[in-house]
C-alpha positions in Angstrom: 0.0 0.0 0.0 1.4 3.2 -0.8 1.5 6.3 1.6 0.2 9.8 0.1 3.9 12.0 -0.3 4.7 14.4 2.1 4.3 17.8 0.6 7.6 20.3 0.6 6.0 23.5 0.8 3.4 25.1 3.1 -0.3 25.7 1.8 -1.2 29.6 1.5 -5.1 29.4 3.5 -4.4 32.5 5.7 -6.0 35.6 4.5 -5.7 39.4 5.3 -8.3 39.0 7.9 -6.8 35.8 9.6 -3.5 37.4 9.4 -4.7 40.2 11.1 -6.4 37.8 13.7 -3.1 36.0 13.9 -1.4 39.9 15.0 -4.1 41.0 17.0 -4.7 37.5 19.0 -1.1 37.4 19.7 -0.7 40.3 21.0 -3.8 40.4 23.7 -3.0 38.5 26.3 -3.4 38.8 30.3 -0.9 41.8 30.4 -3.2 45.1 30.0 -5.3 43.7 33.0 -2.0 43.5 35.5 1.0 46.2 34.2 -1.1 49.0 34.9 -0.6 48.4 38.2 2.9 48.6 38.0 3.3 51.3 35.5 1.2 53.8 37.9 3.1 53.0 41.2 6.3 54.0 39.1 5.0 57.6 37.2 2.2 58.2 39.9 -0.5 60.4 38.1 -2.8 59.6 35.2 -1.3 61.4 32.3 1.9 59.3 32.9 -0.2 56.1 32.8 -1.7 57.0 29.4 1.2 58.2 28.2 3.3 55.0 28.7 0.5 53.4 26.6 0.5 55.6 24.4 4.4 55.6 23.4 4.1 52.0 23.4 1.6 51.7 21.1 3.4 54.3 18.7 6.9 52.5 18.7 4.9 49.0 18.3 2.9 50.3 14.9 5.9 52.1 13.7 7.8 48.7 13.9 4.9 47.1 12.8 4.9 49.9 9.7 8.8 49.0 9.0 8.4 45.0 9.1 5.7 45.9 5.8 8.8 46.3 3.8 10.7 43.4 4.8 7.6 40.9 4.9 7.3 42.2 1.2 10.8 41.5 0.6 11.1 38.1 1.6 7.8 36.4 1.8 8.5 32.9 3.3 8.4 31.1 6.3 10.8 32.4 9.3 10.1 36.5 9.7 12.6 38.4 11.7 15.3 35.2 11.6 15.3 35.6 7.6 15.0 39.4 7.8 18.2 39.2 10.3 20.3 36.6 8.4 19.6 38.5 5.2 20.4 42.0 6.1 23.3 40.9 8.0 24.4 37.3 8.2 23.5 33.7 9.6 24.8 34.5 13.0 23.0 37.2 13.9 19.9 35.2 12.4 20.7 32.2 14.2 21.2 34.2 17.5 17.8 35.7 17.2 16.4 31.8 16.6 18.2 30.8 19.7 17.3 33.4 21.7 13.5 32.7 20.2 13.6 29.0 20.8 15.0 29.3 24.2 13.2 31.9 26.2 11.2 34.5 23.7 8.7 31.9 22.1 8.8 29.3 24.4 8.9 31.0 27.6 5.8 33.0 26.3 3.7 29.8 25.6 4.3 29.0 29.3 3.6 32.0 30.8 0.4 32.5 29.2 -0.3 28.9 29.8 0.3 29.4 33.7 -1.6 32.5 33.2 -4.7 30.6 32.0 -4.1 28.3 34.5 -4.4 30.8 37.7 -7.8 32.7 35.6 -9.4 29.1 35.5 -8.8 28.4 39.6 -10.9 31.0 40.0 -13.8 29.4 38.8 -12.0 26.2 39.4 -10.0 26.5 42.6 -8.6 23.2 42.6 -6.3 24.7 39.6 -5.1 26.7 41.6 -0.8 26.8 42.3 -1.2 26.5 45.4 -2.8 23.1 45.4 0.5 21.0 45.3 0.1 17.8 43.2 3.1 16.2 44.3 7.4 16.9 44.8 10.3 15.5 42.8 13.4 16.5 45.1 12.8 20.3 45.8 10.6 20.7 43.3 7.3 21.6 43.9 4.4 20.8 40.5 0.8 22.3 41.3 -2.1 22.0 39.3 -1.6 25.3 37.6 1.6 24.0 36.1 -0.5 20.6 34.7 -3.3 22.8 33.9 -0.5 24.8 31.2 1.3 21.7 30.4 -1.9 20.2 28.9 -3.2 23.1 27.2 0.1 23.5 25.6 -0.3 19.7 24.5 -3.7 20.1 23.4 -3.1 23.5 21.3 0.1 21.7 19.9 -2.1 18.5 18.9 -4.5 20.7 17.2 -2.2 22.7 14.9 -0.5 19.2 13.8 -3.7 18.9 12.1 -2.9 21.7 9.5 -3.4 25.1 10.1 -7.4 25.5 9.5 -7.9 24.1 12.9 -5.5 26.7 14.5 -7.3 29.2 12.0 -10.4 28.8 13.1 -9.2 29.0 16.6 -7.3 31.4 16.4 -10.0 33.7 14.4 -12.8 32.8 16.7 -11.3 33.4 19.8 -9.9 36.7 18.9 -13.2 38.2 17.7 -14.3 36.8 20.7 -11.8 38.7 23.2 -12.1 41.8 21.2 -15.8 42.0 21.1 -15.5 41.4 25.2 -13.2 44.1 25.5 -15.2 46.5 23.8 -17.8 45.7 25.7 -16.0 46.1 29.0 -14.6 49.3 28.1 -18.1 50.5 27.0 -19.9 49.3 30.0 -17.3 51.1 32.2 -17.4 54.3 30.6 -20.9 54.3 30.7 -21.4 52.8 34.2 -18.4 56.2 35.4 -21.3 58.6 36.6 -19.1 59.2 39.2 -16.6 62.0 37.5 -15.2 62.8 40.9 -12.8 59.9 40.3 -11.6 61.1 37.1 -11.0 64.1 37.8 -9.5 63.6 41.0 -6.8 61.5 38.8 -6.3 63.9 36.9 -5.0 65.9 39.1 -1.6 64.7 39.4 -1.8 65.3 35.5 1.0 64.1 33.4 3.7 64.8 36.1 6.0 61.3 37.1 6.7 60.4 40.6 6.8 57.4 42.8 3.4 56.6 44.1 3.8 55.0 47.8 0.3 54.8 48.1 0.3 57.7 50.6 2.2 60.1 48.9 4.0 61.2 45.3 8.0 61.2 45.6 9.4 63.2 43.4 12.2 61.4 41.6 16.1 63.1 41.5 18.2 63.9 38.3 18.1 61.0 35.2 16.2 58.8 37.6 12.8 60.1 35.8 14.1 58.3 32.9 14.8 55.4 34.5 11.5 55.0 35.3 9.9 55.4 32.3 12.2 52.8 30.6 11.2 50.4 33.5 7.6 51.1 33.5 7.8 50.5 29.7 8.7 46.9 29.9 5.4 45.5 31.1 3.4 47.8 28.5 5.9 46.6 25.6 5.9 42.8 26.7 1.9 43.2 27.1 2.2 44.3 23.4 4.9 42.3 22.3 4.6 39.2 20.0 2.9 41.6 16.9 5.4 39.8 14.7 4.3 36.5 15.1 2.5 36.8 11.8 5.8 37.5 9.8 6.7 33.5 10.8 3.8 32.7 8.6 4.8 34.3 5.7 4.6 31.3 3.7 1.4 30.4 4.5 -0.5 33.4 3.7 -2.0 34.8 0.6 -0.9 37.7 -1.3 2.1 37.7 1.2 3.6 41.1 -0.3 0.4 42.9 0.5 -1.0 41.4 3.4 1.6 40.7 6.3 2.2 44.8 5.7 -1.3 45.4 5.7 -2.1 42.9 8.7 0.7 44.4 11.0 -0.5 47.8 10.4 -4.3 46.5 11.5 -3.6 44.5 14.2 -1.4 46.9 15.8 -2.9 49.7 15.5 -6.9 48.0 17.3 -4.8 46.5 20.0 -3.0 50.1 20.9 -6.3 52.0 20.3 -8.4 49.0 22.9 -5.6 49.2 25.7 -5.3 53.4 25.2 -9.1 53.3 26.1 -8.9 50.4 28.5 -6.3 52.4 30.7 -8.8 55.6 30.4 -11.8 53.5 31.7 -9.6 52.4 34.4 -8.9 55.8 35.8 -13.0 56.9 34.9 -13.7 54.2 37.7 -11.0 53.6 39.8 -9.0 56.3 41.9 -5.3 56.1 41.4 -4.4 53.9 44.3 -6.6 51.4 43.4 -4.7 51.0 40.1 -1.6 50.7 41.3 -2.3 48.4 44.5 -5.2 46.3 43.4 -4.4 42.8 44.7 -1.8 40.9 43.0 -2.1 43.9 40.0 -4.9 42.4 38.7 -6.6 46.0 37.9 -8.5 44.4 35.4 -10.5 42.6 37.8 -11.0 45.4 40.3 -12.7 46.9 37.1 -14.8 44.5 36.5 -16.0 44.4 40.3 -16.9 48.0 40.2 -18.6 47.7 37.0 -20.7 44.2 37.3 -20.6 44.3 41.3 -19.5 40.3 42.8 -20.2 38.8 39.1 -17.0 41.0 38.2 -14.3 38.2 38.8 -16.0 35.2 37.1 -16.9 37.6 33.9 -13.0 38.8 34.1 -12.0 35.3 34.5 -13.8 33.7 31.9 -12.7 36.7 29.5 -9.1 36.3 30.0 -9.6 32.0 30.2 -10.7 33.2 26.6 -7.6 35.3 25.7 -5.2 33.3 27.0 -6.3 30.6 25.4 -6.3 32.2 21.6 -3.0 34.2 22.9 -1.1 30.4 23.3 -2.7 29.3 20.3 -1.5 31.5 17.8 2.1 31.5 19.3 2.2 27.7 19.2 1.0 28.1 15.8 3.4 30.6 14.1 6.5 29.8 16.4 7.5 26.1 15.0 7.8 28.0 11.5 11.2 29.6 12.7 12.3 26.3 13.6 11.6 24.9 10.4 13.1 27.1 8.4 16.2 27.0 10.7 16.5 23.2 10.3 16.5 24.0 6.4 19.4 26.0 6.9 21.2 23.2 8.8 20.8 25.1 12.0 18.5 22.9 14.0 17.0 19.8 14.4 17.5 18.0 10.6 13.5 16.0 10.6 12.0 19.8 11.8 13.0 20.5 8.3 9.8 17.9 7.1 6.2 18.8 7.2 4.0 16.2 7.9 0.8 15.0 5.6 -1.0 18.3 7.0 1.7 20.4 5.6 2.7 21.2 8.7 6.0 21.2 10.8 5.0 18.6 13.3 8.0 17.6 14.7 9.1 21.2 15.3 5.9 22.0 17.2 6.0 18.7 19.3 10.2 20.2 20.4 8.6 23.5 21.3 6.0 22.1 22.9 8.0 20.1 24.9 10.7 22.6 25.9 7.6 25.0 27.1 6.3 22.4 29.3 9.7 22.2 30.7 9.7 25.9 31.3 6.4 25.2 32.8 8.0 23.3 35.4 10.4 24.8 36.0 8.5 28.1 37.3 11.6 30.3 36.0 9.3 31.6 33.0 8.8 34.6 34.3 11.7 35.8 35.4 13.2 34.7 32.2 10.9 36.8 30.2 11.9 39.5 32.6 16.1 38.8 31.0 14.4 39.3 27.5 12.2 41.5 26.7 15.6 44.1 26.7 16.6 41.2 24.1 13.7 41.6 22.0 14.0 44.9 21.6 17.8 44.7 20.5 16.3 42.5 17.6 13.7 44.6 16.6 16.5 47.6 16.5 18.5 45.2 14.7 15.8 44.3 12.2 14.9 47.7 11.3 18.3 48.8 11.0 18.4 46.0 8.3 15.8 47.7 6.4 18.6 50.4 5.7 21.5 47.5 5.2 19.3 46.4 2.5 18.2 49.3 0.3 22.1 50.2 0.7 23.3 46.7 -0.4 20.4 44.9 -2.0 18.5 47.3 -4.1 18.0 45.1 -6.8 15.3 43.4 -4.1 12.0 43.8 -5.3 9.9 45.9 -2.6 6.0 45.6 -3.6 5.4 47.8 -0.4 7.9 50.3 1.3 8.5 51.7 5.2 5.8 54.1 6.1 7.9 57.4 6.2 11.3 55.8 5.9 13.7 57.3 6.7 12.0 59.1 9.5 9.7 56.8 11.2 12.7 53.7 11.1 15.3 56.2 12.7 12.7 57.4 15.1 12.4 53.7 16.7 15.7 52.9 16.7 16.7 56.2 18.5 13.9 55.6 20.7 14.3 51.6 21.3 17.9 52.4 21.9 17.2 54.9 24.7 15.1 52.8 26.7 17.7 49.5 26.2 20.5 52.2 27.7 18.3 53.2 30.5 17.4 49.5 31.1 21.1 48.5 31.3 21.8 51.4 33.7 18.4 51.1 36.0 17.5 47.5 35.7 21.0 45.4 35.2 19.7 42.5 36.9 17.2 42.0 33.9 19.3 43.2 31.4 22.2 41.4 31.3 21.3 37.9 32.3 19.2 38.5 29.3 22.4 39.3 27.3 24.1 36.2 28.4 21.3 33.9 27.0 22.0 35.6 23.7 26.2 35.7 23.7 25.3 31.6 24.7 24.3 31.0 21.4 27.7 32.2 19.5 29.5 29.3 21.1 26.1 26.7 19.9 26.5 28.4 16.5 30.2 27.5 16.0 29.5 23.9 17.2 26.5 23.4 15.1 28.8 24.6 12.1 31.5 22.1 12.8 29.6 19.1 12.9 27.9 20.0 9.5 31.5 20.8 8.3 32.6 17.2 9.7 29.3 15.1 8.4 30.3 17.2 5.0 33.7 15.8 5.1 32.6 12.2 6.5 30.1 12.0 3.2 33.2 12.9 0.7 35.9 10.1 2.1 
């Protein structure tokens, strides 16, 4: 009996919409329900709270505006790690895939896995982490970490299918956390009769101070920088992972036009629903509340004041939702860096093969695995905490490539061109850059752990070189 062939290339079944889905999804996670709380206690006054939102939704669509060009340029499976390898060389593209494979994709999947985990105990509190399954040495598994573990598992099963299982998920589940926030920002605004609250807010206006929850302390010399930069890594992690649609390249149709078109969209609802999430916020809640609502989860002191006791489950089952499509369109999009790493001989040789589905099983069952691990492991979070200075420096580095290639590869056809290059390219890397200096200099304990999970992968590059060089050399005698 003879077996169907495995196909060799990927099936284009995403369109503009999906793709948009596929940005927007990603994107929308737990994050603008909990940093908020966080961001206020370091600029202490309203205007600094919307303004942190508001920068961070400008530098994310004017990345999102410069990836057009190169998601035009080079319309296949892999994003930023072809971008990078292109406009510079393998290294630096193999350094991003390391650094994606070990912490930025992976450790994502598990945080927002745990995170679905601890929304679900509160409907379910036998999910909680605090309900101890059993030890191995000191190591302590709950039933939030088995709770991730099998989503992870289950969203990785489905999307070895082929990708209109994960499509439909992914679409459905994004309208359906969209529509919700709308409809939580609308009910709040609505519900704010009481305009005592915002403009008692307001009255620190846009000045930044630390906010003890008694008093505003004025902060000394460059230290006001310092924290803005660090306020600005939960807003930028909560809207991190826009790219993930670039990984899909391959599988999209009309790539030149609508990975461009997608980022733009997707970027620019998610900044406009957490600009006006953040303003509902301070329309119902006074300032303290923000920043010290119980374990920073703002979002569902919101909800209380607006739905009274029924406020938690409806927050709960909203983010069960988002975190749910969140993990399932980076398991989706993530194994396609793999893949096309493994076809340039710098992973794992069978991730290189789709399966029946046209999909890249065996790279999605190693990411899947290595997330679970993360899972664990309970160091997720503090490893996204090394990286998301590390992310940055690739999204510098990308869009720097942008003016590496119209210098050295102008031949490249460019169906669709940077939204006000120069300008708008310079103006992220100048600002991107400032807030990685300020990181280095105010947070060092982030920053350069963060670093060294990078540098690790030069010595894993040279390795992985030699052996092919060797296995070359074996084939000839």
């Amino acid at each position: 009996m003879r077996t169907a062939p495995q196909p060799d290339t990927f099936k284009r079944s995403f369109r503009l919409f999906d793709a948009t889905m596929i940005v927007a999804g990603s994107m929308i996670g737990s994050g603008i329900f909990l940093v908020s709380a966080d961001i206020t206690r370091n600029v202490g006054s309203a205007g600094g709270l919307l303004l942190i939102w508001l920068v961070t939704g400008l530098l994310t669509v004017a990345a999102a505006l410069s990836y057009g060009e190169l998601s035009g340029m080079f319309p296949k499976a892999g994003g930023q790690y072809v971008y990078l390898k292109e406009a510079f060389n393998p290294l630096t593209g193999f350094l991003y895939g390391w650094s994606f494979f070990a912490v930025i994709q992976t450790g994502s999947i598990a945080a927002v896995g745990v995170a679905f985990s601890k929304f679900s105990a509160y409907l379910f509190p036998f999910l909680s982490e605090k309900n101890i399954l059993f030890e191995v040495f000191s190591l302590k598994i709950s039933a939030a970490q088995i709770t991730s573990i099998l989503l992870i598992v289950f969203l990785t099963f489905i999307n070895t299918k082929g990708v209109r299982n994960g499509k439909v998920i992914q679409t459905v589940f994004t309208v359906t956390k969209l529509l919700a926030l709308f409809g939580l920002i609308i009910f709040g605004l609505i519900g704010s009769a009481n305009h005592e609250i915002w403009h008692s807010n307001w009255e620190t206006g846009f000045s930044i101070s630390q906010f003890d929850g008694t008093a505003l302390i004025p902060y000394s010399g460059m230290a006001i920088m310092g924290a803005v930069a660090a306020s600005m890594v939960g807003s930028l992690f909560s809207s991190d992972s826009w790219n993930n649609v670039t990984f899909i390249a391959g599988e999209i149709k009309n790539p030149e036009r609508n990975i461009g078109l997608s980022l733009f969209l997707g970027t620019l609802i998610v900044t406009g629903i957490y600009l006006f999430t953040n303003i509902m916020y301070l329309s119902i809640l006074p300032l303290k509340e923000i920043a010290f609502a119980e374990n920073d989860r703002v979002g569902v002191v919101a909800s209380q004041h607006i739905f009274g006791n029924a406020g938690t489950v409806i927050v709960a089952i909203f983010l069960m939702i988002s975190t749910f499509g969140c993990n399932n369109g980076l398991i989706l999009s993530g194994a396609r860096v793999y893949y096309t790493m493994a076809k340039d001989g710098l992973f794992f040789e069978k991730v290189a093969r789709l399966n029946k589905n046209a999909v890249p099983e065996k790279g999605l069952w190693i990411q899947c695995i290595w997330a679970s691990v993360l899972c664990l492991s309970g160091r997720y979070g503090e490893l996204l905490d090394y990286v998301i200075f590390v992310v940055l420096i690739f999204y510098i580095l990308t869009i720097f490539g942008i003016f590496r290639l119209r210098k050295n590869k102008p031949e490249i056809h460019r169906p669709y061109k940077a939204f006000g290059y120069p300008l708008i390219p310079a103006l992220y890397i100048i600002s991107a850059s400032l807030i990685c200096v300020l990181l280095l200099i105010y947070k060092p304990s982030f920053t350069w752990p963060g670093l060294g999970i990078v540098l690790l992968g030069i010595p894993v590059y040279y390795f992985i070189l030699r052996k092919k060089t060797q296995s070359v050399q074996e084939t000839i005698l």
